[in-house]
N, C-alpha and C positions, 0 to 999 in steps of 0.2 A: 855424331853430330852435336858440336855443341847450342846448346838453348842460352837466351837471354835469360836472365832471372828478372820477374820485374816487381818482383815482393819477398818477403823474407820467408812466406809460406813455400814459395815456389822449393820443388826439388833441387840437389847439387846432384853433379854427375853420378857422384858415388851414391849417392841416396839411390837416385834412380835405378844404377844398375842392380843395388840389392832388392828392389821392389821389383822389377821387371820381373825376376826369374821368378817370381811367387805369383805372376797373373798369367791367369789361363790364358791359352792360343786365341788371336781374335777370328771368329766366325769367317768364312769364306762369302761369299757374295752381297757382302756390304761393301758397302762404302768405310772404306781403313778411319777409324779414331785415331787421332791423337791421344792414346791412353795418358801421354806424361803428362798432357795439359788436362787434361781432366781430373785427372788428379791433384793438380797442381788446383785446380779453382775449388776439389774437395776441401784440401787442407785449407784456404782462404775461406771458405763459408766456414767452417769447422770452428776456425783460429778468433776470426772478426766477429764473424754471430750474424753477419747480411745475409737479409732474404733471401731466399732462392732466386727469385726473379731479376736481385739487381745485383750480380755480380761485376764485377770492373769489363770491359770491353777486352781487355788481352784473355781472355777466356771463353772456351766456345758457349753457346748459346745453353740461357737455363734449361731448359728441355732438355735438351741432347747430355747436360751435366746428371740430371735428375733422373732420367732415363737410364744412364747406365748405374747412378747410382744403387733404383732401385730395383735392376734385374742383378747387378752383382750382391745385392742384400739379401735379397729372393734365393740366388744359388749358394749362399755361405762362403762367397769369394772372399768379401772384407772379413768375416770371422775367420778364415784361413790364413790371412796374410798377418792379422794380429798373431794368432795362437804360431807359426811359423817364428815372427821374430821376436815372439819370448820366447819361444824355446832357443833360440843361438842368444840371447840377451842370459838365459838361466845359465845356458854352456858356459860364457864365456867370464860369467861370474861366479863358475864353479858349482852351480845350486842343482838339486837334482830337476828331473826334466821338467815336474808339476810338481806346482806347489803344494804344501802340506800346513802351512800358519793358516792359509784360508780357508782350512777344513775343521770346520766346528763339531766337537763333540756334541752329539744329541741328546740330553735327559732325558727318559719319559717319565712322569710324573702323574700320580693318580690325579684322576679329575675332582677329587675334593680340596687337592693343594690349589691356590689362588697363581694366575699367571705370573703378578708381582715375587712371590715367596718362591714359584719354579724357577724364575730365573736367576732370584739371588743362589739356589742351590746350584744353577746350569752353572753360571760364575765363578762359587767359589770352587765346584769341582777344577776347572780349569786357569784358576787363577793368575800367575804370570804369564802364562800364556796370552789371556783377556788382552793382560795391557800392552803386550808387545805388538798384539794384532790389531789393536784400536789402535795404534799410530799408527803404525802400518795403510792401516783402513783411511784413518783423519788424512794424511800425505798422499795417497792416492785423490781421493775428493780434491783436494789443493791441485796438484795437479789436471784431473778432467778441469774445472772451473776455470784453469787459464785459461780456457778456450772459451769462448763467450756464447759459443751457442750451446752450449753445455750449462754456462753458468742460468738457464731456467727453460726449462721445457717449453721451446716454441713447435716440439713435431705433434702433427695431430694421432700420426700412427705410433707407440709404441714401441715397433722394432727398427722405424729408422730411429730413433731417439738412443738404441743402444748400438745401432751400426755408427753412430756421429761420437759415442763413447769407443766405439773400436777405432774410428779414426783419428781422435785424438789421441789417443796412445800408441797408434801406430807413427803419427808422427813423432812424437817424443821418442820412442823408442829409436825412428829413423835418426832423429838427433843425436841419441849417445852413442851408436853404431855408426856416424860419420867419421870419427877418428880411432876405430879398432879395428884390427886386421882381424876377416871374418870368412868366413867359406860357405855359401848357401845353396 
């Protein structure tokens, strides 16, 4: 079936069809969602930074968006569907399955050493390393920050605040995966 697109947020076919097969089967005696427009008004809150409440009218209703937002954050669905397409993003760039730059050696250091002096030793042990993963780290933050509800902490809970970091990199990711031949 094709959808109209009525925002740049909105899914393309191909997008859709690689997220589909990563969301779990929907429940039996509800009433059917629209899961693609749901998700479609995710990535417009996500993208814009608008409230919850006042989402554009092509979008079903904030509740019903918020609702499934928060039982799919509840069951680890959004963190599945992110960790899902870095892993085919890591394949397809050749990288092993989990990252390893973002795994920082741990000093321990006596408690007479001052935090300031542990950490110049945690550093220099690890030194080019340090710098490769603070860009790394800085371009990632550039990244989440295009999205504007990212760019300042408007969630009052904590864990949707890093489910709204999972769906902004799920979209990006859906972005660079629109024109590579992929298998999910």
């Amino acid at each position: 079936m094709k959808v109209m697109r009525h925002y740049d947020t909105d899914l393309t076919e191909k997008q859709w069809r690689i997220i589909a097969k990563l969301l779990p089967n929907q429940k039996k005696g509800r009433k059917p969602i629209d899961r693609r427009r749901i998700i479609n008004a995710l990535f417009y809150l996500v993208r814009t930074g608008c409230q919850w409440r006042n989402p554009p009218k092509e979008f079903p209703k904030w509740k019903t968006v918020y609702t499934v937002f928060r039982r799919r954050r509840i069951a680890g669905v959004r963190k599945g569907i992110h960790d899902a397409l870095d892993r085919i993003m890591r394949k397809i760039k050749g990288k092993k399955p989990t990252p390893s730059v973002g795994t920082m050696v741990a000093a321990v250091h006596t408690v007479c050493i001052q935090d300031y002096d542990g950490a110049k030793l945690v550093l220099n042990a690890i030194g080019d390393q340090f710098k490769r993963l603070r860009v790394i780290v800085e371009r990632t933050f550039a990244w989440i920050n295009k999205y504007r509800r990212n760019s300042k902490d408007y969630e009052r809970n904590p864990e949707n605040s890093v489910a709204m970091i999972h769906l902004a990199m799920t979209a990006k990711m859906l972005r660079y995966l629109q024109n590579r031949k992929i298998t999910v």
